[in-house]
N, C-alpha and C positions, 0 to 999 in steps of 0.2 A: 504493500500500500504506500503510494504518495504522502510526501510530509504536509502539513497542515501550514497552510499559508493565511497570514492575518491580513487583512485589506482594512489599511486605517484613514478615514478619510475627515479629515476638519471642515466644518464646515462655519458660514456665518451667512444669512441670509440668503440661500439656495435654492428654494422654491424651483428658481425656472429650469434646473438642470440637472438637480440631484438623480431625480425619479429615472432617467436615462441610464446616470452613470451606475446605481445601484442593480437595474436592469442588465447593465454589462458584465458586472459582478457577478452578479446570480447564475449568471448564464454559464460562467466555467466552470471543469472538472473538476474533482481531489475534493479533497476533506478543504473545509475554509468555513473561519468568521470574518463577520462585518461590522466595523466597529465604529459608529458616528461619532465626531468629537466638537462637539457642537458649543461656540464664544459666545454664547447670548444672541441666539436669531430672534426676531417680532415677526417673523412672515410664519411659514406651513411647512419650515423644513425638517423640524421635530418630527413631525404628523406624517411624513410620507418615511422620513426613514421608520418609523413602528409599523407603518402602514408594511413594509417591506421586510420587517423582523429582524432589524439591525437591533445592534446592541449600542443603548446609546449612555452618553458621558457625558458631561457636562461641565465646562472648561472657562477660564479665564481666555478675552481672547487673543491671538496671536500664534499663527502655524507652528512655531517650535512648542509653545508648553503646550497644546491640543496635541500636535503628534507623539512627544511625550508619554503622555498620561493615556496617551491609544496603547500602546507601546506597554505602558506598564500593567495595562489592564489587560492583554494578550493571550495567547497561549500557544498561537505558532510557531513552529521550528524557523518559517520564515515568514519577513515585515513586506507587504508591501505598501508603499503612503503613495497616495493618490489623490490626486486635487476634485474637488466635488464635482467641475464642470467637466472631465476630463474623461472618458468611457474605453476602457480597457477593445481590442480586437478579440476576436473567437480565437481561442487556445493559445490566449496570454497564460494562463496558470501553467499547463506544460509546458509551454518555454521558458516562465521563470525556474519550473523543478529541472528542467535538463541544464539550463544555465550555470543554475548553483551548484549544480552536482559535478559541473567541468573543473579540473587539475588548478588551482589558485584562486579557484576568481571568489568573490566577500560580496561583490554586487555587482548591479548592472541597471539599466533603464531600456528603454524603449524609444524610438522612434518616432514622429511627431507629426500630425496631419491638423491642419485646421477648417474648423468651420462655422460659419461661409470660411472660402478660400479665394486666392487673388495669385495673379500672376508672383508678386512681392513676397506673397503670403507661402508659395510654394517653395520658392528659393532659400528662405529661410528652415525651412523643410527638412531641405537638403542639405545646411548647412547643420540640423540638428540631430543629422546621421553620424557626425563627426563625433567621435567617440573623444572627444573632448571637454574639460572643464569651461571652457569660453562659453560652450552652446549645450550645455547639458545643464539641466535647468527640473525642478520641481514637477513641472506640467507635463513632464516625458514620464510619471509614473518610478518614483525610486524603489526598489527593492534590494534587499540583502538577507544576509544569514542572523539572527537573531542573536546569535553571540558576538558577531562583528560589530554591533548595534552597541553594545553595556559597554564593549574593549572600549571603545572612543569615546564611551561616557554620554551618547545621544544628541541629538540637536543641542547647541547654543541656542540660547533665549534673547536670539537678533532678531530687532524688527523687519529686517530685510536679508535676502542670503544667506539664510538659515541652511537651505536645499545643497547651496555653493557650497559652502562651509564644508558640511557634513561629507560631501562627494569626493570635495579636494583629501581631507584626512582618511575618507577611505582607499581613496586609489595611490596613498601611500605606505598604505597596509596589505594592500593585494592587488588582485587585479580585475580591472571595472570593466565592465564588458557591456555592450551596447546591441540591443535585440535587433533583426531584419524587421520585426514587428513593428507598427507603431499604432500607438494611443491616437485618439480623435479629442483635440480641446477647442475651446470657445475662442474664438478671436476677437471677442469683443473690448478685451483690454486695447489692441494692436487698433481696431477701429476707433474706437472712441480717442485714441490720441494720434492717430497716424500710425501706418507701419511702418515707415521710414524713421522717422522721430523717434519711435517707441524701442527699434532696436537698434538705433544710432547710443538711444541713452542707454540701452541696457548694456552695449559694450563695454563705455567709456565707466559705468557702475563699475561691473566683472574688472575691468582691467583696474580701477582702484582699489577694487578689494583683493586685489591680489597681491598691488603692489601693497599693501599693508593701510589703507584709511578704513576705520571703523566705521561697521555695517550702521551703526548707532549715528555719523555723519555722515553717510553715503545715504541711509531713511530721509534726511534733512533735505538734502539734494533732491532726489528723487521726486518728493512730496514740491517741493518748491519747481520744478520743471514739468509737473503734471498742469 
């Protein structure tokens, strides 16, 4: 029998997307819980994840202490964190247990499609094939091995780059591996401010958090160029 894979997903006012991505979820093989981690929504996104027989939580909010507290409330051999707008492909679960199960590898992500999608919107697509920390990002669905998760002591409680963070310290722990699979997410962050704009600043972020400016002044940034 297949290991048991936890699907922890944060959410904060979800309404219009959850019920998809939960949908997605449901749909794969192997043993798996579903774990809502829910920062105080006013809308119906409570109500659909019970609707759906998730197990829910309830969280201060901000994606690292929600992932977290999914995390610690668990019981899979493996994590996967996935963003609420964000709906898993058919036979995501077998390719994360044949992944994990390959010679080094601690984690890995998936693949990236958006929608609606645009000529701009594709290109960036294909740039988030690249099994790179530049363009591997949260919304590509993160997963790992549950002990790789405690080693590193778990997300930082960044308001921003939590996902970065985490990915960076693990691909210098083992080795991070990037699915032919890819996830279906919302482009409506990418519309609502431009997609040019939007991954022009998301570069120029990544590459200061690299070079060492706190996620805590890079949040400042961000918020202020929105």
């Amino acid at each position: 029998m297949g290991r048991c894979i936890s699907y922890i997903i944060p959410t904060l006012n979800e309404e219009g997307s959850l019920a998809d991505t939960l949908k997605s979820v449901q749909s794969q093989s192997g043993k798996k819980e579903i774990i809502i981690v829910d920062g105080g929504s006013s809308d119906n996104t409570l109500n659909i994840a019970l609707e759906h027989g998730c197990k829910t939580i309830k969280s201060p909010p901000g994606r690292g202490i929600q992932m977290n507290r999914g995390a610690d409330q668990s019981n899979g051999d493996l994590l996967l964190f996935l963003h609420a707008d964000t709906s898993l492909p058919p036979g995501a679960s077998a390719e994360v247990e044949s992944l994990m199960g390959s010679p080094g590898a601690i984690a890995g992500s998936f693949r990236l499609i958006f929608k609606p999608s645009s000529k701009t919107l594709k290109f960036y697509s294909l740039c988030a094939s690249l099994n790179n920390s530049f363009f591997t990002y949260g919304d590509q669905g993160l997963f790992l091995h549950r002990s790789a998760f405690y080693a590193l002591g778990k997300f930082k409680l960044y308001p921003i780059f939590e996902d970065v963070d985490l990915q960076t310290r693990l691909r210098s722990m083992g080795r991070f591996v990037k699915s032919p699979l890819a996830v279906t997410t919302s482009s409506r962050r990418f519309r609502k401010h431009g997609v040019l704009r939007q991954q022009l600043l998301n570069l120029c972020l990544v590459a200061a958090f690299h070079a060492g400016v706190h996620p805590q002044r890079l949040s400042q940034l961000y918020s202020n160029a929105r």
